[in-house]
PDB file of N, CA, C and O in Angstrom:
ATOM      1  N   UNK A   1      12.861  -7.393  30.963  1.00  0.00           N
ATOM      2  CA  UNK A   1      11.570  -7.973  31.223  1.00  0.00           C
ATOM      3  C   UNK A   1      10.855  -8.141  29.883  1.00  0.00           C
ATOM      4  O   UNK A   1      10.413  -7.141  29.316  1.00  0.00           O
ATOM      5  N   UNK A   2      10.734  -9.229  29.407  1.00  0.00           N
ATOM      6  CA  UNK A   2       9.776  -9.787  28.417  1.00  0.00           C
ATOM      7  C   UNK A   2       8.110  -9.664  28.634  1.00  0.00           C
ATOM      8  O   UNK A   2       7.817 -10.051  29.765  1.00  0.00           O
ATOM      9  N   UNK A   3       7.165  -9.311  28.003  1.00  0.00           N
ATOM     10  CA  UNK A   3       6.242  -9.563  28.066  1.00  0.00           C
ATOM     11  C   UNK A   3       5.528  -9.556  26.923  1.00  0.00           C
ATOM     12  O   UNK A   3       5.836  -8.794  26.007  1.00  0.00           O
ATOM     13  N   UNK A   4       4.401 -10.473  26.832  1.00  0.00           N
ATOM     14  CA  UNK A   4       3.670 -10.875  25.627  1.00  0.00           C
ATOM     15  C   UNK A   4       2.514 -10.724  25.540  1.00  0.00           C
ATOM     16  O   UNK A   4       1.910 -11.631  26.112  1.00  0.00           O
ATOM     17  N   UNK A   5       1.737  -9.825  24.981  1.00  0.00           N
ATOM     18  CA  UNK A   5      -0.019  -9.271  24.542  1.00  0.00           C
ATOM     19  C   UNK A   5      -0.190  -9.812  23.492  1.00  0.00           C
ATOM     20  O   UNK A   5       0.587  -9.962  22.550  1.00  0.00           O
ATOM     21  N   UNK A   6      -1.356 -10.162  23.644  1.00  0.00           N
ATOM     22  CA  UNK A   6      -2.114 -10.751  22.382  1.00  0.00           C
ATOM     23  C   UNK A   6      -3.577 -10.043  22.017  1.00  0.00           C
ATOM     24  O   UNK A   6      -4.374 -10.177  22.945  1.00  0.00           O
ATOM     25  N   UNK A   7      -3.805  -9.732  21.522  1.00  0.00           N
ATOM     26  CA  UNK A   7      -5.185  -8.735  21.057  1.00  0.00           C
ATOM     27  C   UNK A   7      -5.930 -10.078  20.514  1.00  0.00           C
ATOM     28  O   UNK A   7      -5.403 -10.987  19.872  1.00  0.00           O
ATOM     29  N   UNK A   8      -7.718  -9.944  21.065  1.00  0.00           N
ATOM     30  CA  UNK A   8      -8.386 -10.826  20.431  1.00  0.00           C
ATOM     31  C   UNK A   8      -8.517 -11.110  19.119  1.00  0.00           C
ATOM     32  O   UNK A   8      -7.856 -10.298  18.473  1.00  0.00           O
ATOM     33  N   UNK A   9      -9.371 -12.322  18.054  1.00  0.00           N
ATOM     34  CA  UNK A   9      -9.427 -11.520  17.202  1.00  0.00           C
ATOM     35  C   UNK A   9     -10.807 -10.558  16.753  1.00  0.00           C
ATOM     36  O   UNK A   9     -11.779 -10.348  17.478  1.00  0.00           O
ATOM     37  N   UNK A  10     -10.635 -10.132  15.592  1.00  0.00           N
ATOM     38  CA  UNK A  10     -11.587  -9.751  15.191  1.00  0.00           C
ATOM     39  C   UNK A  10     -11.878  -9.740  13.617  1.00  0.00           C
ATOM     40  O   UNK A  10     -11.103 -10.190  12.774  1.00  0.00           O
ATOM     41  N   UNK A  11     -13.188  -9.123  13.344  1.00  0.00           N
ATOM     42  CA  UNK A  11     -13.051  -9.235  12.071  1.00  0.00           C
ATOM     43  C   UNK A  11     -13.039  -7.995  11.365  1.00  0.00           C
ATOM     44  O   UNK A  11     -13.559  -6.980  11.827  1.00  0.00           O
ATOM     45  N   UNK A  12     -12.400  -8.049  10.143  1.00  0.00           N
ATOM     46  CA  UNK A  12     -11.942  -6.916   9.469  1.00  0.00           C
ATOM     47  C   UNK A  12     -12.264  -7.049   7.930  1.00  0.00           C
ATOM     48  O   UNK A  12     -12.489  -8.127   7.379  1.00  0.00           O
ATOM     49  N   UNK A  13     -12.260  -5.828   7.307  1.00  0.00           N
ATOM     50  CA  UNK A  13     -12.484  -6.077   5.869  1.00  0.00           C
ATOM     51  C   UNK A  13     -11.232  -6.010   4.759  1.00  0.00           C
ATOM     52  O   UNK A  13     -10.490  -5.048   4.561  1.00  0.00           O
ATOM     53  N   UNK A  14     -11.219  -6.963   4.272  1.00  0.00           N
ATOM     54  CA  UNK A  14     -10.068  -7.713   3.422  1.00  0.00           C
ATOM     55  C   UNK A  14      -9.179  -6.750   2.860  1.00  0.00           C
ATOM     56  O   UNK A  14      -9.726  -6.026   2.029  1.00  0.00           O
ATOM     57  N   UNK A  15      -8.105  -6.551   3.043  1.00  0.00           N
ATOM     58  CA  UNK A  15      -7.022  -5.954   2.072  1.00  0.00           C
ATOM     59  C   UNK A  15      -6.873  -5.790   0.804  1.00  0.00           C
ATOM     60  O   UNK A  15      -6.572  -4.836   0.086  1.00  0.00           O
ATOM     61  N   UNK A  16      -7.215  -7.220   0.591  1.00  0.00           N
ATOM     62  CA  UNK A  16      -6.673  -7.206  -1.184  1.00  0.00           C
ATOM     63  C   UNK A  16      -7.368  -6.808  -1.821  1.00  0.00           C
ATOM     64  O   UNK A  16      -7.148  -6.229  -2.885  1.00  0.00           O
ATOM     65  N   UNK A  17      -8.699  -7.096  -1.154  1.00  0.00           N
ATOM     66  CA  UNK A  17     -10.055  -6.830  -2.262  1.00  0.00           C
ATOM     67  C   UNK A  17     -11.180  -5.704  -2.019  1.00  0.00           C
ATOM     68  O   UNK A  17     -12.278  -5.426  -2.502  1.00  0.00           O
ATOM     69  N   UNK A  18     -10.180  -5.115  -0.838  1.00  0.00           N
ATOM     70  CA  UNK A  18     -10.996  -3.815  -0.130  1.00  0.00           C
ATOM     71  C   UNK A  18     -12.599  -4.530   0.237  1.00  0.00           C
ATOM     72  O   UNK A  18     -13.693  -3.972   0.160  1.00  0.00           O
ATOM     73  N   UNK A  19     -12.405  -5.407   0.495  1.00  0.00           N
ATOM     74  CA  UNK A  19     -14.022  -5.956   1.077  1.00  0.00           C
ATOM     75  C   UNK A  19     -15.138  -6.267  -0.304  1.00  0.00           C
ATOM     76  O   UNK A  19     -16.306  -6.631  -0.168  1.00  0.00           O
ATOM     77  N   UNK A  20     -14.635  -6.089  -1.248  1.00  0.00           N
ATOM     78  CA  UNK A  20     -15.558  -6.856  -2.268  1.00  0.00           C
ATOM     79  C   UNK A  20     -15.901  -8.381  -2.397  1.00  0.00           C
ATOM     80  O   UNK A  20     -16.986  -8.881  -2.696  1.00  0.00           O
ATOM     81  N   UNK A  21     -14.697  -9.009  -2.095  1.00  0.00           N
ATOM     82  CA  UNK A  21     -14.685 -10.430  -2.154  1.00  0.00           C
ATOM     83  C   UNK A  21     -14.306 -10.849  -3.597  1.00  0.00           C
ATOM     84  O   UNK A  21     -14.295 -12.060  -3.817  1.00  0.00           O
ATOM     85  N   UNK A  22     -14.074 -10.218  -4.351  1.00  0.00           N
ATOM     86  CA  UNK A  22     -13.283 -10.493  -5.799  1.00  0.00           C
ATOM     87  C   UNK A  22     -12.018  -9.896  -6.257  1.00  0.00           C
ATOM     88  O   UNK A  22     -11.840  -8.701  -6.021  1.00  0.00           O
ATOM     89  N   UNK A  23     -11.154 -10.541  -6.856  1.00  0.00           N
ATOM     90  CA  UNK A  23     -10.166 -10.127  -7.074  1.00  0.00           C
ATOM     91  C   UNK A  23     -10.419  -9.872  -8.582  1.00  0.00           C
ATOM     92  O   UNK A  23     -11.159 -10.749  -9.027  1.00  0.00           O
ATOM     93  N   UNK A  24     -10.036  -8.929  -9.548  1.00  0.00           N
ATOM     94  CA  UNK A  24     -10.315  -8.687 -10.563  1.00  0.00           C
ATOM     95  C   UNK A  24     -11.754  -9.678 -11.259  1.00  0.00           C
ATOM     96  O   UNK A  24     -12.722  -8.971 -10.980  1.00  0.00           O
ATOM     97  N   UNK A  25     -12.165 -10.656 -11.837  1.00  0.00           N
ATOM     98  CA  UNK A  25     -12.707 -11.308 -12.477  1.00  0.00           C
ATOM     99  C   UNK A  25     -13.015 -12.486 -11.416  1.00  0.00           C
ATOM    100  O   UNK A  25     -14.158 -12.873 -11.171  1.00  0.00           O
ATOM    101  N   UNK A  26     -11.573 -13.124 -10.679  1.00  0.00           N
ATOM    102  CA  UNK A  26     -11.886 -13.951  -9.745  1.00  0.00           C
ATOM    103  C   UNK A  26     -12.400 -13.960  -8.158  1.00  0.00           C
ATOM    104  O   UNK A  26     -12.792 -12.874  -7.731  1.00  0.00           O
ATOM    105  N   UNK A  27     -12.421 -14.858  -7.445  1.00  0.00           N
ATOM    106  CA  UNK A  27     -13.187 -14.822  -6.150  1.00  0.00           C
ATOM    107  C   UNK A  27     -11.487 -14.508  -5.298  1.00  0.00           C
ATOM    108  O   UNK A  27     -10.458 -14.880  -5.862  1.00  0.00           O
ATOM    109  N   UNK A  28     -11.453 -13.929  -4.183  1.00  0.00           N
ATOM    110  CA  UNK A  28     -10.483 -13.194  -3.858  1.00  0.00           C
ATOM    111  C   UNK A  28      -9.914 -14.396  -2.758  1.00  0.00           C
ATOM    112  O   UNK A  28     -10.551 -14.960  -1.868  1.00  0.00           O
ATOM    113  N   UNK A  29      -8.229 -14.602  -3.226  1.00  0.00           N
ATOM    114  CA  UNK A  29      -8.084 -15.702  -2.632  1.00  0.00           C
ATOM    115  C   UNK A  29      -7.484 -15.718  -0.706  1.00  0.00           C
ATOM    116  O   UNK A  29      -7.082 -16.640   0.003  1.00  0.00           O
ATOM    117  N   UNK A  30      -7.666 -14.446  -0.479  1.00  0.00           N
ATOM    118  CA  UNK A  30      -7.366 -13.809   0.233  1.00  0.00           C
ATOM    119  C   UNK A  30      -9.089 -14.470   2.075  1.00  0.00           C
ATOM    120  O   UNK A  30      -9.153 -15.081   3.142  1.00  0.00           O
ATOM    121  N   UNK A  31      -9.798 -13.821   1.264  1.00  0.00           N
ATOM    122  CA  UNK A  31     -11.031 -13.980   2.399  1.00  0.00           C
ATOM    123  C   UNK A  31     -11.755 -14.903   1.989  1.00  0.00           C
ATOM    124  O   UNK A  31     -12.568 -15.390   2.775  1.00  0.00           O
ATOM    125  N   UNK A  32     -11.604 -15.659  -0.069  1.00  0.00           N
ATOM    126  CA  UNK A  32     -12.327 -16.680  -0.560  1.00  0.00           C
ATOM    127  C   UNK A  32     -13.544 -16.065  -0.608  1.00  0.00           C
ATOM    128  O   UNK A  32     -14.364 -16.523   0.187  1.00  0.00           O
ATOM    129  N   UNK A  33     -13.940 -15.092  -1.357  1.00  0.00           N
ATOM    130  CA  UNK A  33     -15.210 -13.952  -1.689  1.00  0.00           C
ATOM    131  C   UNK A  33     -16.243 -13.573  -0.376  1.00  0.00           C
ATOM    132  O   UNK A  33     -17.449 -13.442  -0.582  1.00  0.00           O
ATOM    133  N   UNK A  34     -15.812 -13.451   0.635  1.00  0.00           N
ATOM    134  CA  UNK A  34     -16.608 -13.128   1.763  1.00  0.00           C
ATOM    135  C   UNK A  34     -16.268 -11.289   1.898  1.00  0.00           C
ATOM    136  O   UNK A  34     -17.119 -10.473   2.251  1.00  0.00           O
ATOM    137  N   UNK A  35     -15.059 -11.007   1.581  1.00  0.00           N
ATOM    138  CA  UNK A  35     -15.086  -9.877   1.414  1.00  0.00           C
ATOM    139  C   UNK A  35     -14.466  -9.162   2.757  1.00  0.00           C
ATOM    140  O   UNK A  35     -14.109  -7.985   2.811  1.00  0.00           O
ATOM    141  N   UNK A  36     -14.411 -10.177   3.899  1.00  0.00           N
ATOM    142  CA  UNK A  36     -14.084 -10.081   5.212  1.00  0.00           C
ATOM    143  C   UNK A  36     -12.840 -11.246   5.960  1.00  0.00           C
ATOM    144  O   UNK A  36     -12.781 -12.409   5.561  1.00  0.00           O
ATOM    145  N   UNK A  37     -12.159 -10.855   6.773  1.00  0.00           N
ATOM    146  CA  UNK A  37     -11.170 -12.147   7.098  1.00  0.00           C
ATOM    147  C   UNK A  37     -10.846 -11.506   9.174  1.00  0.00           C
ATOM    148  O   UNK A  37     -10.914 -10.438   9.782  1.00  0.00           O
ATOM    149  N   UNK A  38     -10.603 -12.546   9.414  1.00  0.00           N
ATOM    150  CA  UNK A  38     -10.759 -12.617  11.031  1.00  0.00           C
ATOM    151  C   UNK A  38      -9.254 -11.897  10.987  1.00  0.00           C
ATOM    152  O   UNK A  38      -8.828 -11.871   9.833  1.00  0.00           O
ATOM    153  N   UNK A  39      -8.243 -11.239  12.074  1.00  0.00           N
ATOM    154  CA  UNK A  39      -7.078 -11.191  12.159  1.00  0.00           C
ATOM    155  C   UNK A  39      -7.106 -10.732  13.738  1.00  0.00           C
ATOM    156  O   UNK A  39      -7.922 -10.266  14.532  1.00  0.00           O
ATOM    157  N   UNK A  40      -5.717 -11.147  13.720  1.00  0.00           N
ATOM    158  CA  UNK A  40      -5.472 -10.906  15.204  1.00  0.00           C
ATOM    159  C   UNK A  40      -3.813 -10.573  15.729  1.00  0.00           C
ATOM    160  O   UNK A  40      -2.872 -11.144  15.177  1.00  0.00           O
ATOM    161  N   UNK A  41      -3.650  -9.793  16.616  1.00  0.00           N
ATOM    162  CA  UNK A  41      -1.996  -9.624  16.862  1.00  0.00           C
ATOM    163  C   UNK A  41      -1.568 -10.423  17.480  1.00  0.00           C
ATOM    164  O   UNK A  41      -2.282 -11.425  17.467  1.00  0.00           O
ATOM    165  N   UNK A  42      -0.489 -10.534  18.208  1.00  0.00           N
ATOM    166  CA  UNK A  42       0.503 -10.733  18.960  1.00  0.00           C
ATOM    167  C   UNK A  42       1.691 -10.019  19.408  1.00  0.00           C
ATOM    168  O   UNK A  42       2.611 -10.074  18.592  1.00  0.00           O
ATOM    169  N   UNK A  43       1.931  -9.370  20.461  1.00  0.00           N
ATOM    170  CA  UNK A  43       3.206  -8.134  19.937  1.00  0.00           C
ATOM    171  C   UNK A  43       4.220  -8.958  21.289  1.00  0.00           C
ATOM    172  O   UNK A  43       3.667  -9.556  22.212  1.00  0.00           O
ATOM    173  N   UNK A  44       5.429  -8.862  21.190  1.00  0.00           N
ATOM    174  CA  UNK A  44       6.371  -9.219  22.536  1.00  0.00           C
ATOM    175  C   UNK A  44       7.280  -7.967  22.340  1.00  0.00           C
ATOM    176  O   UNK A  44       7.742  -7.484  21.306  1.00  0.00           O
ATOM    177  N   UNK A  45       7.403  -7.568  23.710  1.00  0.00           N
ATOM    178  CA  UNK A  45       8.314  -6.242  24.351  1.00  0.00           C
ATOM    179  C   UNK A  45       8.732  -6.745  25.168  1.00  0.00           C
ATOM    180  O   UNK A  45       8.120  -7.361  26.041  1.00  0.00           O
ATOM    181  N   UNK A  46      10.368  -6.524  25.015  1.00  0.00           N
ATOM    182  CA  UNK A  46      11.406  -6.820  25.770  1.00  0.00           C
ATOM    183  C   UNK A  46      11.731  -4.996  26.413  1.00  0.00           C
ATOM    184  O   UNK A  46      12.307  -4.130  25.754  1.00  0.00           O
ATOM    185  N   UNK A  47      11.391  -4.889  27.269  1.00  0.00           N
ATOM    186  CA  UNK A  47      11.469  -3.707  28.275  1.00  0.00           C
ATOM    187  C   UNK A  47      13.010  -3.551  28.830  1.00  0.00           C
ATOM    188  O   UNK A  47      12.970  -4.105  29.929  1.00  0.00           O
ATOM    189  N   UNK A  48      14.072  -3.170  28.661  1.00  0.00           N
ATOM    190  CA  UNK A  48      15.420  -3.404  29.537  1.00  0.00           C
ATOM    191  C   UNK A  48      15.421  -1.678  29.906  1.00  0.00           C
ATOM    192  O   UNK A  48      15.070  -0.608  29.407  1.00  0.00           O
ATOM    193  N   UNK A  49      16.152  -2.300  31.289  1.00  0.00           N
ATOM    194  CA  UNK A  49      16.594  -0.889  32.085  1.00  0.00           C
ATOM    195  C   UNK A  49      17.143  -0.138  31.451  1.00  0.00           C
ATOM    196  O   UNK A  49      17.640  -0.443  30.367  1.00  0.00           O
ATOM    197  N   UNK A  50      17.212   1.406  32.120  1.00  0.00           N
ATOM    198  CA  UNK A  50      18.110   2.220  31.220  1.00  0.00           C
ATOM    199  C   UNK A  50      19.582   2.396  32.157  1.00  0.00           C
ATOM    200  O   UNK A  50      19.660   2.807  33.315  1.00  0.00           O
ATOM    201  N   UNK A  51      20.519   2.020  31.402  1.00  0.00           N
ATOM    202  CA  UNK A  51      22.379   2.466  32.350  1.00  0.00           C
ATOM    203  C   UNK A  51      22.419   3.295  31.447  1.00  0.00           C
ATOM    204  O   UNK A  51      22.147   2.942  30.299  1.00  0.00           O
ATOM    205  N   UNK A  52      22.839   4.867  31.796  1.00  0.00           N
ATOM    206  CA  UNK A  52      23.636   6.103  30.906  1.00  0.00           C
ATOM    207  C   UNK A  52      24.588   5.414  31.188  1.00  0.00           C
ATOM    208  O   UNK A  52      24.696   4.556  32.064  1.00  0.00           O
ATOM    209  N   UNK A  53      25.560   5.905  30.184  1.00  0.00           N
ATOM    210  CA  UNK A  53      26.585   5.580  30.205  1.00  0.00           C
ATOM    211  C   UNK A  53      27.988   6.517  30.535  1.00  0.00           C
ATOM    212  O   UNK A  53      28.147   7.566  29.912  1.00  0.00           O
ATOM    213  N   UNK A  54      28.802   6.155  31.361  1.00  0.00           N
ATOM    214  CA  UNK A  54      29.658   6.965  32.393  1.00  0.00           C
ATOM    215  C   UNK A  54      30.930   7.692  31.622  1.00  0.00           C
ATOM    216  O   UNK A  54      31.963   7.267  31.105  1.00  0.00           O
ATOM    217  N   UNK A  55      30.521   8.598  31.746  1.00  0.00           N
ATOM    218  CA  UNK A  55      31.952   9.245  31.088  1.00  0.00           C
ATOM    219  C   UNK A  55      32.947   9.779  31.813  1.00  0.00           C
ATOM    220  O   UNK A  55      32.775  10.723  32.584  1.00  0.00           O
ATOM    221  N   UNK A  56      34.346   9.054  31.557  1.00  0.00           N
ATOM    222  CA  UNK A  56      35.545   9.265  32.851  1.00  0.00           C
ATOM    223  C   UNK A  56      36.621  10.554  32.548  1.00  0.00           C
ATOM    224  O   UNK A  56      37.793  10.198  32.425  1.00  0.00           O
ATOM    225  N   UNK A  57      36.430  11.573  32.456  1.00  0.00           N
ATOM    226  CA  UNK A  57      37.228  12.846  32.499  1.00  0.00           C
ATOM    227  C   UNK A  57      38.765  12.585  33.012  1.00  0.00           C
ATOM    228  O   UNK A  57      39.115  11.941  34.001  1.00  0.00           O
ATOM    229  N   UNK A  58      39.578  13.272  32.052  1.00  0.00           N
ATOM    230  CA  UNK A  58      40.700  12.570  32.668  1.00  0.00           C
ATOM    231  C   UNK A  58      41.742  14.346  33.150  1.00  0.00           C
ATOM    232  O   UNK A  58      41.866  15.032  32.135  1.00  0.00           O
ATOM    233  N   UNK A  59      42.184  14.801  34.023  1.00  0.00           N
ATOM    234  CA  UNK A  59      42.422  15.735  35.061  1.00  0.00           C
ATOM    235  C   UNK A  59      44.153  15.944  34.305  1.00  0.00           C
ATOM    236  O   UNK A  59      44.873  14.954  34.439  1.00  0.00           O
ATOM    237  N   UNK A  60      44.769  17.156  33.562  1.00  0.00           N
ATOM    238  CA  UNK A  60      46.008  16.776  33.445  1.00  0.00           C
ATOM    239  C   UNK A  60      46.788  17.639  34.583  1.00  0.00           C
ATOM    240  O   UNK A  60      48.003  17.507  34.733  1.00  0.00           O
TER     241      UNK A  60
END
């Protein structure tokens, strides 16, 4: 069974620039100096049954 979630997005504070909005000297090309950038998931889970698997003993 496949199934697919998607989380809204939201907004978050930038990675690269830890939320400053600059990257060393320059404007951070990441959020473009806002310091903030929207993100959002998507995850897919493939769920499969569980078969143990049979072990055949053999009798001498």
């Amino acid at each position: 069974m496949k199934t697919t979630t998607t989380k809204a997005p939201k907004v978050a504070l930038c990675r690269m620039c830890h939320g400053t909005g600059r990257k060393g000297e320059d404007i951070c090309p990441q959020c473009e100096g806002s310091g903030r950038v929207t993100v959002s998931c998507e995850m897919t889970l493939d769920i499969r049954p569980y078969h143990p698997k049979v072990k055949h003993s053999t009798n001498i």
